[in-house]
C-alpha positions, 0 to 999 in steps of 0.5 A, spaced: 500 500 500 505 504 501 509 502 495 502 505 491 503 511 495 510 512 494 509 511 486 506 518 484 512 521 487 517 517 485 515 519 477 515 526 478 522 526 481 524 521 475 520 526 469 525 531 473 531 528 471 539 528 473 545 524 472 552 524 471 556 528 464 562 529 462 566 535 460 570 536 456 575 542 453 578 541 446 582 545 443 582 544 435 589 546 432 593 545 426 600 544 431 602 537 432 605 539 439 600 539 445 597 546 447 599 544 454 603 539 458 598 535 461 593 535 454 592 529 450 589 528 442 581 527 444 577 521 443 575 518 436 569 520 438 570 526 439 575 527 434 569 525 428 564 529 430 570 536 430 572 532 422 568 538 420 572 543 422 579 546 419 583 543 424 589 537 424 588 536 431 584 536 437 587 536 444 582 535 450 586 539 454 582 539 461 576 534 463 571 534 468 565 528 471 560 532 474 552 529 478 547 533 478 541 532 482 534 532 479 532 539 479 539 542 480 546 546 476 552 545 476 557 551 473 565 548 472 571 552 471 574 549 465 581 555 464 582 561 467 577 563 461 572 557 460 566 555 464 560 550 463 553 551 467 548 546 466 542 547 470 534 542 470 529 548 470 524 544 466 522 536 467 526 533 460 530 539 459 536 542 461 540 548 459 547 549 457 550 555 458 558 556 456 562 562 458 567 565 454 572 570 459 566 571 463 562 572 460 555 568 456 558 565 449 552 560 448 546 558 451 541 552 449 536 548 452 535 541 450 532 534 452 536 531 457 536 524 453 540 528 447 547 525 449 551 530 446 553 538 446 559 541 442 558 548 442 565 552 440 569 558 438 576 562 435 581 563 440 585 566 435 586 564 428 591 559 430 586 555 433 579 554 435 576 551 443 570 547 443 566 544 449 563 537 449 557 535 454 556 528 454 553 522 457 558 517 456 565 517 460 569 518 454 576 513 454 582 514 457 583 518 464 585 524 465 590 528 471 584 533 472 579 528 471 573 529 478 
């Protein structure tokens, strides 16, 4: 009988959703020579998804594992000069907000289930930045992996 109670509850915290992402910090360039000494050549997912850009390489340059709560946000610092903020304001939906020297460079809702973001601009005409969201745990570890 309780359980029976319990059930509407427990569909309305479900509809909210959550869970684990990943985030990453790619940097595109044409340099064989890592950007930073603890970067490493990205993923061959990652890797297809950015073929569409001019760049030889893409280097993920810094990682972050982050849960957030049903209902909830989370902001990371990714540099000195990139941040991701992730927040469930709507049942199904989350917004990504990515911040560019502080301030708001791309902001986008979209379904909870999309199970991948890349949004992205130019450092400089050497090289561009990308930041991937993503529900799968991309393959190998990193130093700065939390």
């Amino acid at each position: 009988m309780l359980i029976l109670l319990a059930l509407p509850f427990l569909a309305m915290g479900a509809d909210k959703g959550g869970g684990t992402f990943y985030l990453q910090l790619i940097r595109g360039t044409d340099d064989a020579k890592p950007p930073a000494p603890e970067a490493r050549l990205a993923g061959l997912k990652v890797s297809r998804r950015l073929q569409m850009f001019k760049w030889t390489h893409y280097w993920e340059v810094a990682r972050r594992k982050v849960v957030i709560e049903p209902g909830g946000k989370t902001r990371q610092r990714m540099s000195p000069q990139r941040e991701v903020e992730i927040s469930f304001s709507a049942p199904r939906e989350m917004t990504v907000c990515i911040y560019a020297d502080g301030k708001l460079a791309r902001r986008r809702k979209q379904s909870q289930d999309t199970p991948f973001y890349i949004a992205g601009g130019d450092k400089d005409g050497n090289q561009s930045w990308f930041i991937v969201v993503r529900r799968d745990k991309p393959p190998g570890e990193m130093a700065n992996l939390n």
